[in-house]
C-alpha positions in Angstrom: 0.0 0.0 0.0 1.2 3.4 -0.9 1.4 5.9 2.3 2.3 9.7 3.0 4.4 9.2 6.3 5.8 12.1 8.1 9.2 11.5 9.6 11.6 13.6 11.8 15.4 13.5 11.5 18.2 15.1 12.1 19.6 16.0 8.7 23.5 16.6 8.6 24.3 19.1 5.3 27.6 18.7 4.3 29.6 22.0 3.5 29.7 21.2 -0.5 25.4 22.1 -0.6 26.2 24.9 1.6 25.8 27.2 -1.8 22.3 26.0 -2.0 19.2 27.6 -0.5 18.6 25.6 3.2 15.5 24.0 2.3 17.0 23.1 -0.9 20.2 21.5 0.9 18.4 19.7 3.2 16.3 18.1 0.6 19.0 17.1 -1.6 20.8 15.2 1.9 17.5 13.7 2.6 17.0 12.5 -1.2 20.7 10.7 -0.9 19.9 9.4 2.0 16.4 7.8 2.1 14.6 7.6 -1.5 15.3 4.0 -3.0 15.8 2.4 0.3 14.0 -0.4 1.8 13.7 0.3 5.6 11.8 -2.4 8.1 9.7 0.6 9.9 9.1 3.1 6.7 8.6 0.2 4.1 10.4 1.2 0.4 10.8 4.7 0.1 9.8 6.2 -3.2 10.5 9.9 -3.0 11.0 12.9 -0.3 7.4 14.7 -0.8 8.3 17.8 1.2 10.2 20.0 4.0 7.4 20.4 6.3 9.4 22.1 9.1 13.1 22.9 9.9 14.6 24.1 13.2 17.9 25.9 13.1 21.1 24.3 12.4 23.6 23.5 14.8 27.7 22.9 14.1 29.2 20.0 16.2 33.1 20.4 17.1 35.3 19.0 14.7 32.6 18.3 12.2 32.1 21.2 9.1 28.6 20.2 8.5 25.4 22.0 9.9 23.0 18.9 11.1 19.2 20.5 11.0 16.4 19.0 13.5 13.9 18.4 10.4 9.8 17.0 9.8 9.5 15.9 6.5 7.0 13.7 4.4 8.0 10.6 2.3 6.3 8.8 0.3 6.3 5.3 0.3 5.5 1.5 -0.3 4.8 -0.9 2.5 3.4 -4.1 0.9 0.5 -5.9 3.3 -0.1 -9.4 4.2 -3.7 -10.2 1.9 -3.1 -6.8 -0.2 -4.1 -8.0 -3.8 -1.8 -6.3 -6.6 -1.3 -6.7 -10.4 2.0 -7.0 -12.2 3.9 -8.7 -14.8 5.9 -11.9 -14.6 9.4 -10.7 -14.9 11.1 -13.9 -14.8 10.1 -17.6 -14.6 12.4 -20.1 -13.1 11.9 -23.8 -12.1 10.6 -23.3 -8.5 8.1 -20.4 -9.7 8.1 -16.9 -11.2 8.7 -13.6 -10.6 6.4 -10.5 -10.9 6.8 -6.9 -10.7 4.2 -4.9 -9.2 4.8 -0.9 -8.7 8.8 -0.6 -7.2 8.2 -4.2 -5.7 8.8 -7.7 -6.9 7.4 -10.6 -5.6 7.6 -14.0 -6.3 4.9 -17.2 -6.7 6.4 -20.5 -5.8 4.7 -23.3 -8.7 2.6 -24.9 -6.0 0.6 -21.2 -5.9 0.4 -19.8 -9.5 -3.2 -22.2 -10.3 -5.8 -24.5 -9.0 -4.3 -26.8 -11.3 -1.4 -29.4 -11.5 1.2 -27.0 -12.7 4.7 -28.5 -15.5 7.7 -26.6 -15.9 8.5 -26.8 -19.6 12.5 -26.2 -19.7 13.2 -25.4 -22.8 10.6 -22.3 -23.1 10.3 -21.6 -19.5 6.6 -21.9 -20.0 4.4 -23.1 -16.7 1.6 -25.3 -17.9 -1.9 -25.9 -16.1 -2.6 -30.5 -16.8 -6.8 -29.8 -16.9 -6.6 -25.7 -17.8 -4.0 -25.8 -20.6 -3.2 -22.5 -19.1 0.6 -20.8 -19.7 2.2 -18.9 -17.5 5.7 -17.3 -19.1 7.4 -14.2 -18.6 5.7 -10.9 -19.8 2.1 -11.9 -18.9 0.0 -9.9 -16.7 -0.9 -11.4 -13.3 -2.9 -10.6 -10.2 -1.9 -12.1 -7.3 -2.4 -11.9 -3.1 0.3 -11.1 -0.9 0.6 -14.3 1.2 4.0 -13.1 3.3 6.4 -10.2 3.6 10.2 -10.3 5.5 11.5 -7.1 5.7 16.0 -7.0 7.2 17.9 -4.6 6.7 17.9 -3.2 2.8 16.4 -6.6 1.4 12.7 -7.6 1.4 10.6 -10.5 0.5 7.7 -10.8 -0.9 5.5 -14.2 -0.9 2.4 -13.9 -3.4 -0.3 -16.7 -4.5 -2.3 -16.9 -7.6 -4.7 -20.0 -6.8 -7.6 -18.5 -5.3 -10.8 -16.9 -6.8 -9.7 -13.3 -9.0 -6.6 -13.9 -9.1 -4.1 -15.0 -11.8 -3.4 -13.9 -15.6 -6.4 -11.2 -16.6 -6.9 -13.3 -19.9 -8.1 -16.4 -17.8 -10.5 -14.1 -15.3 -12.3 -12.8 -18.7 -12.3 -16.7 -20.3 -14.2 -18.0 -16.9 -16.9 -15.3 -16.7 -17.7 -16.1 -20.2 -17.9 -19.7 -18.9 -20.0 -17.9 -16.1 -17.5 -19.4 -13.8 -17.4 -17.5 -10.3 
């Protein structure tokens, strides 16, 4: 789920932004330090939104930067245990696939991408329903539930299942309502 947090920090501005405007310094520290970062607490963080408030600077001993008590706003992604999202398949492998969904992957382990018995064809990396004849192969579009989530440190994990109802590759959703499947 996207969120707006608000976060307070003490920003340290090293002397080389010290041409910039303060506001404009701080942002720049706070864009090196934070945005593309997966953090257990903030989730991954997408962008600084803005410089809500700034108190003045203070200069340690021995130490040429200015460090700034600041409340700012970032935006960010924390992904939720039974969030549904929709992505593409990325990459397929023998133990499952792989799909993108906004600045997360995740990835579906074979026993969870149909209510089907599922083959791994080798040669063109293709998963293949038994009864459903339905592919799965990288560049298809797929919905999917987030079954698990480990966030340590800057890595993440992301456990996602296709097998249950509304879930899975758009085509085959549109095929079963035809079939006036639920």
């Amino acid at each position: 789920m996207y969120k707006l947090l608000e976060v307070e920090d003490k920003v340290k501005v090293h002397p080389s932004k010290f041409n910039l405007a303060v506001k404009d310094a701080i942002k720049a520290t706070l864009q090196e330090k934070y945005e593309g970062t997966v953090n257990k607490q903030l989730g991954v963080v997408l962008s600084i939104d803005s410089i809500e408030d700034t108190k003045e600077g203070i200069i340690l001993p021995e130490d040429g930067s200015i460090h700034y008590p600041t409340r700012f706003k970032l935006v960010v992604y924390q992904p939720e245990v039974q969030e549904v999202v929709a992505g593409e398949i990325i990459d397929v492998t023998e133990f499952g696939v792989f799909v993108r969904f906004g600045p997360v992957d995740g990835m579906i382990h074979v026993s969870q991408l149909m209510n089907d018995f599922v083959s791994f064809d080798n040669k063109s990396m293709v998963f293949l329903g038994k009864d459903s004849k339905r592919k799965v192969k990288q560049g298809d579009k797929f919905r999917a539930r987030i079954i698990s989530v480990s966030m340590e440190g800057n890595q993440y994990k992301v456990g996602l299942t296709g097998r249950q109802a509304g879930l899975g590759n758009p085509e085959w959703l549109e095929e079963d309502k035809k079939k006036g499947k639920k």
